[in-house]
Structures are given as structure tokens and as C-alpha cells.
C-alpha positions in Angstrom: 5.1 11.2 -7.4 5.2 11.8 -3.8 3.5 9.7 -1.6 4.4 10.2 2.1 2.4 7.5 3.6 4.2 5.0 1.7 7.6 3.5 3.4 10.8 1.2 2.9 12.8 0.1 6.0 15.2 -3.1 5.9 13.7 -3.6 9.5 9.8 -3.4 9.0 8.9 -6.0 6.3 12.1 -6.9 4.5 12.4 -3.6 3.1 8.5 -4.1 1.3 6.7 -0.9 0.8 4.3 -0.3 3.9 2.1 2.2 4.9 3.8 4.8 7.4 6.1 2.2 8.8 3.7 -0.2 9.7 3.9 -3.8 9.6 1.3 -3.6 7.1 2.4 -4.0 3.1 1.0 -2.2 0.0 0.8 -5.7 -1.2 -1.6 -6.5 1.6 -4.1 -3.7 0.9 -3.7 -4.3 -2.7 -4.6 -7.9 -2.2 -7.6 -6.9 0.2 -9.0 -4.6 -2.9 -8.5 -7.4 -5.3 -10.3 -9.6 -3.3 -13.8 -7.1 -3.2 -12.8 -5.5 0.3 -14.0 -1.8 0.3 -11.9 0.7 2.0 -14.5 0.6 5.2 -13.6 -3.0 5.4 -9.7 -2.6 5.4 -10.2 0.3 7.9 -12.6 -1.9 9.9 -9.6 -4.8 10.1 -7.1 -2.1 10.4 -8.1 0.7 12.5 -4.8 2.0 12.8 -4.9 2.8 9.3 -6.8 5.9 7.9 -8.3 6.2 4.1 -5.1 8.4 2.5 -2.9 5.0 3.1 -5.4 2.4 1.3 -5.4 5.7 -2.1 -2.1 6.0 -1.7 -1.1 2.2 -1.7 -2.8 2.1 -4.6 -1.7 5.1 -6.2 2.2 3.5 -5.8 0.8 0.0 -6.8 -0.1 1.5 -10.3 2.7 4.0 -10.7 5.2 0.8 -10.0 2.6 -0.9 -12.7 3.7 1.6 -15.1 7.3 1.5 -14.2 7.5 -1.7 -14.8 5.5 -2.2 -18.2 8.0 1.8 -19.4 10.8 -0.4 -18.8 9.7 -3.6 -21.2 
């Protein structure tokens, strides 16, 4: 699976996945979708961040989904 917009650096987060080396997790915009945010509202309280990074924060959350439950 490649998904460009989705980053790991020891120095931005701990090392979390982020979107394009942002200070801005996959967990966060997973959590914000959870919660009943649509993409505008994510983009609206994140304008630095365009609609390929919420999909593809969510594309890695369930890929690392199915990782996880091919590995039980």
C-alpha cells in the first residue's frame, strides 16, 4: 500500500504516523471521524491539511486494522 501523505519521524510526534510531517497524528483525524466530524470540519480546524490526508489517514488506520487482526 503506498500512501505518501502518511509519515514517521522520531522528531515530529514520537515517531506516530502524521500526515506529511505535520504535527498532526492519523490518530487525531481518526478520532475527529469517530467523533461525527466530516472531512469539511477537519479541513475547517485544519486548513493546512487538504482532503487526500484525512482518505489516506484512514486508509492506513484500516490497513494497520487488518495487520493487526492477520497477525492474531
Amino acid at each position: 500500500m503506498q500512501l505518501s501523505r502518511i509519515t514517521f519521524d522520531p522528531q515530529v510526534m514520537g515517531g506516530k504516523p502524521c500526515i506529511r510531517g505535520l504535527r498532526v497524528t492519523v490518530g487525531t483525524i481518526v478520532g475527529l471521524v469517530a467523533s461525527g466530524r466530516s472531512t469539511a470540519e477537519i479541513l475547517q480546524a485544519y486548513p493546512y491539511l487538504e482532503e487526500d490526508d484525512v482518505r489516506q489517514a484512514l486508509a492506513y488506520a484500516a490497513w494497520r486494522v487488518e495487520e493487526i487482526e492477520a497477525s492474531l
